[in-house]
Backbone bond lengths (Angstrom), bond angles and torsions (degrees), N, CA, C in turn:
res aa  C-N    CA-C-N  psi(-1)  N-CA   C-N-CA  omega(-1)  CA-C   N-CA-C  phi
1 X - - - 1.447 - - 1.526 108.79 -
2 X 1.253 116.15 140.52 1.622 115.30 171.47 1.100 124.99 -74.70
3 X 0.940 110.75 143.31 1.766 110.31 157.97 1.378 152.76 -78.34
4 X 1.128 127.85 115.02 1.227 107.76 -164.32 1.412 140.23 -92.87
5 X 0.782 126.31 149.92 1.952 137.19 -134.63 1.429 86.48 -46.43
6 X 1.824 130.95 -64.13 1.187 104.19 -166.67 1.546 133.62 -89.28
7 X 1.043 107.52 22.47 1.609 128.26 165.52 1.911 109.15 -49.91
8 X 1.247 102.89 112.51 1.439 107.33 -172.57 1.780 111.86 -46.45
9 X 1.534 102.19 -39.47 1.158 92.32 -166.31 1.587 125.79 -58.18
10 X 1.206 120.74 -25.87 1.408 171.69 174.12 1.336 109.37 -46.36
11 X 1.211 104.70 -57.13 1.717 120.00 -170.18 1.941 112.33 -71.08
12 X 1.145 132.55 122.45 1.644 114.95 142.01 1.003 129.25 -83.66
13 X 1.770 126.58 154.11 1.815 114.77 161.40 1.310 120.18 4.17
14 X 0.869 133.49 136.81 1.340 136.81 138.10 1.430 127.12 -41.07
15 X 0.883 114.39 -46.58 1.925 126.43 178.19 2.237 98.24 -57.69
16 X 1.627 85.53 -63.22 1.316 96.87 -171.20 1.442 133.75 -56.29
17 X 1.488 91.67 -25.78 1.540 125.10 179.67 1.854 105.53 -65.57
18 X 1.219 114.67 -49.00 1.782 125.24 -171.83 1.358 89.07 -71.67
19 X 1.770 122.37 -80.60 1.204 119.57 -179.23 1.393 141.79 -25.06
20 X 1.288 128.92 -19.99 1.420 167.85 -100.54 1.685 93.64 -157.61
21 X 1.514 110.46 -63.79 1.306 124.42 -152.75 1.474 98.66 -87.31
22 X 1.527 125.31 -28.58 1.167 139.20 -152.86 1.769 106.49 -85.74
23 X 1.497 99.48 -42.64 1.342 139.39 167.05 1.836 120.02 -39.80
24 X 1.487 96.63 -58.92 1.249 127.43 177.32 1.442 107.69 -75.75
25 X 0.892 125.42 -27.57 1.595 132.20 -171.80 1.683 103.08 -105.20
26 X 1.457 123.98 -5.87 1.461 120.61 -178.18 1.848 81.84 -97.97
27 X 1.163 117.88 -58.55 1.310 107.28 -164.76 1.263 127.40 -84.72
28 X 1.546 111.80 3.68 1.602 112.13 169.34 1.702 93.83 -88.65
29 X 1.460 139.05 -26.83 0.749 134.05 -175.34 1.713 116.06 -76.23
30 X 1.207 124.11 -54.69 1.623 124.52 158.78 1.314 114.42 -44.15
31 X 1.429 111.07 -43.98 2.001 101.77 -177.91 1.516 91.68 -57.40
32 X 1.071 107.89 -45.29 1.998 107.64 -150.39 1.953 101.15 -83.88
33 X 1.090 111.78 -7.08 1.491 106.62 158.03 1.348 125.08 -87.87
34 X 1.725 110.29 -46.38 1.433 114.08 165.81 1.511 105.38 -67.22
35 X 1.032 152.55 -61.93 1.081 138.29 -172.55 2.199 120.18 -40.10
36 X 1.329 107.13 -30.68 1.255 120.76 179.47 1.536 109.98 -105.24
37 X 1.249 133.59 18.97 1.487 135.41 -173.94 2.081 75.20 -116.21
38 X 1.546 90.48 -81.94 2.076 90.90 166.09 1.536 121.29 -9.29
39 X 1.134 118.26 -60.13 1.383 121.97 -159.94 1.523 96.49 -95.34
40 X 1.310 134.04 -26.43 1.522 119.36 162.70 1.808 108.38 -59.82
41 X 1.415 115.77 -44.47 1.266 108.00 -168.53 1.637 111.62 -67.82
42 X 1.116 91.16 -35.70 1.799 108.56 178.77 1.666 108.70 -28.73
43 X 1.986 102.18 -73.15 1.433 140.87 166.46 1.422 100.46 -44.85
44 X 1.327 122.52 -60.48 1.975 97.87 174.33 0.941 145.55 -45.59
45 X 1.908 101.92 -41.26 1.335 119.20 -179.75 1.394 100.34 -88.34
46 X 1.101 137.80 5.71 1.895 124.41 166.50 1.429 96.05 96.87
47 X 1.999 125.24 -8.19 1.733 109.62 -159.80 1.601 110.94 -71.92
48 X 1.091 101.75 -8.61 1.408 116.60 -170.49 1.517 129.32 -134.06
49 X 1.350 138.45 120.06 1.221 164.67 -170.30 0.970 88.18 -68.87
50 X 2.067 111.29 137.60 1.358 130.94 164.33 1.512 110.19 -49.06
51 X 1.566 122.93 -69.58 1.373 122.29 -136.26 1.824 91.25 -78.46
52 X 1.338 123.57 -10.85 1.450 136.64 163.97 2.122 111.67 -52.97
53 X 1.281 79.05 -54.81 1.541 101.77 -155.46 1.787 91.72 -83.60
54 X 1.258 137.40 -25.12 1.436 133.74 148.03 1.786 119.37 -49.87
55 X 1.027 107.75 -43.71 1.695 108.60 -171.76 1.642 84.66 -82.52
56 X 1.274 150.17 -58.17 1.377 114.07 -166.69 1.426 121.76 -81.39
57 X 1.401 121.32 -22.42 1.180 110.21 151.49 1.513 139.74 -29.72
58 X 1.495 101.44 -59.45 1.902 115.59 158.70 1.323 109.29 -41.77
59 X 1.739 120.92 -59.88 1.382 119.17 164.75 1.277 126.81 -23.50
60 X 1.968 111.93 -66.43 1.167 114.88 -171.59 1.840 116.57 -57.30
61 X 1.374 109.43 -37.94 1.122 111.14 -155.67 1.629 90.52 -83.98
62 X 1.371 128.47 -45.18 1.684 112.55 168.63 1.348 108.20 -37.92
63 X 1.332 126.34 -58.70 1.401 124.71 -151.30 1.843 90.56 -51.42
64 X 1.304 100.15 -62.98 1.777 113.80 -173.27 1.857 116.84 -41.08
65 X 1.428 110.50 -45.05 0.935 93.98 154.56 1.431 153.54 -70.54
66 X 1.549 98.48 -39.70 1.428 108.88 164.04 1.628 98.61 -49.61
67 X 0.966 136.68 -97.26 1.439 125.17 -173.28 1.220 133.35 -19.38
68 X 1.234 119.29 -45.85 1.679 126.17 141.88 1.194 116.69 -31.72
69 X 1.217 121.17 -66.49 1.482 132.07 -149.18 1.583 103.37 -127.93
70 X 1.535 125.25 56.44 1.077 136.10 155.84 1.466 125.20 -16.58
71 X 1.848 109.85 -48.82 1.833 102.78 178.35 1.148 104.16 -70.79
72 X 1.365 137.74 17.89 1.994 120.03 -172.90 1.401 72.32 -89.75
73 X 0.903 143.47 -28.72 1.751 124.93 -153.77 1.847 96.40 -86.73
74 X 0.917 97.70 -51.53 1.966 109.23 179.30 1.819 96.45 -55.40
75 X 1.217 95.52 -69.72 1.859 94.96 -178.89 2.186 112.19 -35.21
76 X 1.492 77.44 -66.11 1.881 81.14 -179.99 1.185 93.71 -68.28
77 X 1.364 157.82 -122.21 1.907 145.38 -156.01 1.540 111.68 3.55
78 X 0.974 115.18 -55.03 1.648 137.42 161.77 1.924 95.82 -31.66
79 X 1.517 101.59 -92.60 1.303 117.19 -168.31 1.267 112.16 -41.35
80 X 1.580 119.40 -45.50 1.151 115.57 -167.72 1.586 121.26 -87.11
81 X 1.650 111.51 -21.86 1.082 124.51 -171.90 1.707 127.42 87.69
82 X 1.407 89.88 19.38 1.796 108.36 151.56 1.391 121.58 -42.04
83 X 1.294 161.49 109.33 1.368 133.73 122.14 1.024 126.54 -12.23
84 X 1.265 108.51 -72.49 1.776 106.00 -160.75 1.615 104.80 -102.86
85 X 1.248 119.23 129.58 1.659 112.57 -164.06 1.823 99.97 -66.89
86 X 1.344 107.11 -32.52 1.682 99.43 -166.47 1.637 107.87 -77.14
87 X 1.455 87.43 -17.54 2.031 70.07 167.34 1.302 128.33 -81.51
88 X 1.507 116.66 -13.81 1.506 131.18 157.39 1.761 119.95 -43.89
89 X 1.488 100.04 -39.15 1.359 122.48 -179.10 1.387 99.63 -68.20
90 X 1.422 125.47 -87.16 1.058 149.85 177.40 1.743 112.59 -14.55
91 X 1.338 95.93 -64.49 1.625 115.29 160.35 1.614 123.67 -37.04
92 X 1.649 105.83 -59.46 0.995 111.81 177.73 1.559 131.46 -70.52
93 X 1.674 100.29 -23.52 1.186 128.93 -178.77 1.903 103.42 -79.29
94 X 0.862 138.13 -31.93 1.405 131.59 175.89 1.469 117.74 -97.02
95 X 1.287 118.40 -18.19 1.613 127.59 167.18 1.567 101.65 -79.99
96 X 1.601 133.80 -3.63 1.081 118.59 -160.56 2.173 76.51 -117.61
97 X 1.309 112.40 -23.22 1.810 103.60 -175.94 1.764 91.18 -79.06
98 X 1.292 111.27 -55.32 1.742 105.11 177.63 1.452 121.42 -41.22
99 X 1.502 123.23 -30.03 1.082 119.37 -176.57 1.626 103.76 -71.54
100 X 1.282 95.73 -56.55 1.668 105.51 179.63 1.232 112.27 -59.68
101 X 1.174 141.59 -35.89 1.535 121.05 158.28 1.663 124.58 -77.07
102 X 0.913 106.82 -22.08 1.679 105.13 156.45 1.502 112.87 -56.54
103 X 1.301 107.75 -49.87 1.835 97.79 173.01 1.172 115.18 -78.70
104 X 1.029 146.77 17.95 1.628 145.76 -159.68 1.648 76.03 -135.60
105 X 0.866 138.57 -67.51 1.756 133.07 172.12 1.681 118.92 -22.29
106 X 1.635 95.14 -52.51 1.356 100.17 174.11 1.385 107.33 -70.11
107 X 1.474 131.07 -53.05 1.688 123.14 -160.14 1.076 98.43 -68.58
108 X 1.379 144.84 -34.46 1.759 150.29 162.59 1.498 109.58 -29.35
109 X 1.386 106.42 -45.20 1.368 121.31 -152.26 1.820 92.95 -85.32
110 X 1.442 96.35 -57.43 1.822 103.90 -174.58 1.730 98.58 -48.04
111 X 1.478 119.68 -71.62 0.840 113.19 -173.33 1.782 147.86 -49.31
112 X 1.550 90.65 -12.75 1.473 111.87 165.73 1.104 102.21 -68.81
113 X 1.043 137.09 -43.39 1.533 144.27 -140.39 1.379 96.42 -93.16
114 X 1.351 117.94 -55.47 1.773 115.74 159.34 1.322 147.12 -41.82
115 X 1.563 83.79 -50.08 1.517 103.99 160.34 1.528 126.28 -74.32
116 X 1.152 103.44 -17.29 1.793 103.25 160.97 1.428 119.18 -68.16
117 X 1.428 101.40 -47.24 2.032 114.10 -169.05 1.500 98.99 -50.33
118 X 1.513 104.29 -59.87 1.668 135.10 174.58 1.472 99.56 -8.96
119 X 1.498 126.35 -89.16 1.420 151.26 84.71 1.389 97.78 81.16
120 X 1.731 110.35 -92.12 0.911 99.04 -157.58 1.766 96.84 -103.93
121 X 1.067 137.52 -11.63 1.545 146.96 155.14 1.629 94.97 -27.59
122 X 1.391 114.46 -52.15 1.840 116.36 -157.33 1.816 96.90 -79.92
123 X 1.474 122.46 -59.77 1.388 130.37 178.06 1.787 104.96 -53.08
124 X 0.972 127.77 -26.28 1.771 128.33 142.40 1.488 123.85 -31.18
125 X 1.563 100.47 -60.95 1.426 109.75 -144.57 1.310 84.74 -97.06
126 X 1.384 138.34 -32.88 1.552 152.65 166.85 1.820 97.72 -40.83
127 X 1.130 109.46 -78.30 1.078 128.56 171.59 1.896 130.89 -21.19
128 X 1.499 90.63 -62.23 1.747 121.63 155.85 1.487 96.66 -60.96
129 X 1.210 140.55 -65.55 1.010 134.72 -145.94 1.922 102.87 -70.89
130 X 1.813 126.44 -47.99 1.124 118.49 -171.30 1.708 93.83 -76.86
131 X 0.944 134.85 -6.23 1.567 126.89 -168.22 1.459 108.71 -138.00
132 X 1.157 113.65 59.10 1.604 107.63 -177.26 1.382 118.01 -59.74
133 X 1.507 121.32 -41.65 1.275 126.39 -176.49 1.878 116.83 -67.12
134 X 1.007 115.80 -23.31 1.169 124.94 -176.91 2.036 125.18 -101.27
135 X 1.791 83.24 -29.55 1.842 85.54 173.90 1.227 111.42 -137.76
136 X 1.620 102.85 54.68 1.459 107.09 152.64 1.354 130.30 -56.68
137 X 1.723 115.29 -24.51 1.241 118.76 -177.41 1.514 111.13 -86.18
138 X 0.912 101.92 -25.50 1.615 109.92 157.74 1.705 128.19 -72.97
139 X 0.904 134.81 -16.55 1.399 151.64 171.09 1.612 99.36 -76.86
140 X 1.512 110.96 -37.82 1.398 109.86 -167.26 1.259 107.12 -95.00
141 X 1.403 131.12 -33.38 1.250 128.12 157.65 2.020 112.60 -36.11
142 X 1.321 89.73 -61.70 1.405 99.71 -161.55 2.035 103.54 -56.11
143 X 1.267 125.05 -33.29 0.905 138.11 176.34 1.551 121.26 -60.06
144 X 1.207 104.13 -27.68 1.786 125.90 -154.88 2.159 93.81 -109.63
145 X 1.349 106.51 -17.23 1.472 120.43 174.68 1.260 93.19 -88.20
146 X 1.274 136.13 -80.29 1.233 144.84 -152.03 1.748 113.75 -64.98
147 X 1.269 119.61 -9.81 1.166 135.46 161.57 1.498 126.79 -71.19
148 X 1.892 106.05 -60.92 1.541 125.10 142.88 1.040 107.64 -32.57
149 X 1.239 131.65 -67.72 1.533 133.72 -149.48 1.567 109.85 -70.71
150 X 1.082 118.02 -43.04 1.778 136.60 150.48 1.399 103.66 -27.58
151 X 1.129 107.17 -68.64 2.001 115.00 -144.74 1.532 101.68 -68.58
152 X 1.471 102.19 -17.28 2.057 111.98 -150.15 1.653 80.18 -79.85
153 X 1.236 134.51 -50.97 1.014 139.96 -153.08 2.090 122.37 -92.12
């Protein structure tokens, strides 16, 4: 069951409580600037992919708000029926790295698969190339793949 905000147990100092809050709001705010100064430089230099560099952006700017705006975390814990608001975080925060390595699983996966065709498309044309007279039919295979292999995609 939750607790509710004015439940003593719940509460800190007052002094400690601002200081605390003030704290939290300097350093959600520096992560969430360096993190978005980073990801512009990233995007200049080419090191980094748009539809990449969109999902941490969203990141940065959650993180920033949550730090700003500390009760969204109490409000949602509240809503959802969290106890403790940082395990809401926590929660949300490792279902959001699982997601991202689940997709990084898949582009691993695609790209093997490319990089194999790649692979053997070149040891073809290698092939055709020291023996022209003999694996022309092989040159043409490899040509007639690499065309398919184009269109599928």
């Amino acid at each position: 069951m939750a607790r509710a905000r004015g439940d003593p147990r719940c509460r800190a100092p007052r002094v400690a409580r601002t200081s605390r809050m003030r704290a939290n709001l300097i350093l959600g705010l520096i992560g969430s600037v360096f993190t978005l100064v980073l990801l512009f430089e990233l995007l200049r230099r080419k090191h980094l992919r748009e539809k990449y560099a969109v999902l941490w952006v969203a990141v940065s700017l959650l993180t920033l708000a949550v730090a700003a705006f500390p009760q969204t975390i109490y409000f949602l814990s509240d809503l959802i029926g969290v106890e403790v608001p940082v395990n809401l975080l926590f929660f949300v925060a490792s279902m959001l790295l699982l997601g991202i390595s689940v997709h990084h699983s898949y582009e691993l996966g695609r790209l093997e698969d490319r990089t194999r065709a790649l692979a053997e498309e070149v040891a073809l044309l290698r092939l055709g190339l020291e023996h022209p007279e003999t694996n022309r039919e092989a040159t043409l295979q490899a040509d007639d793949w690499s065309v398919s292999d184009h269109q599928d995609r």
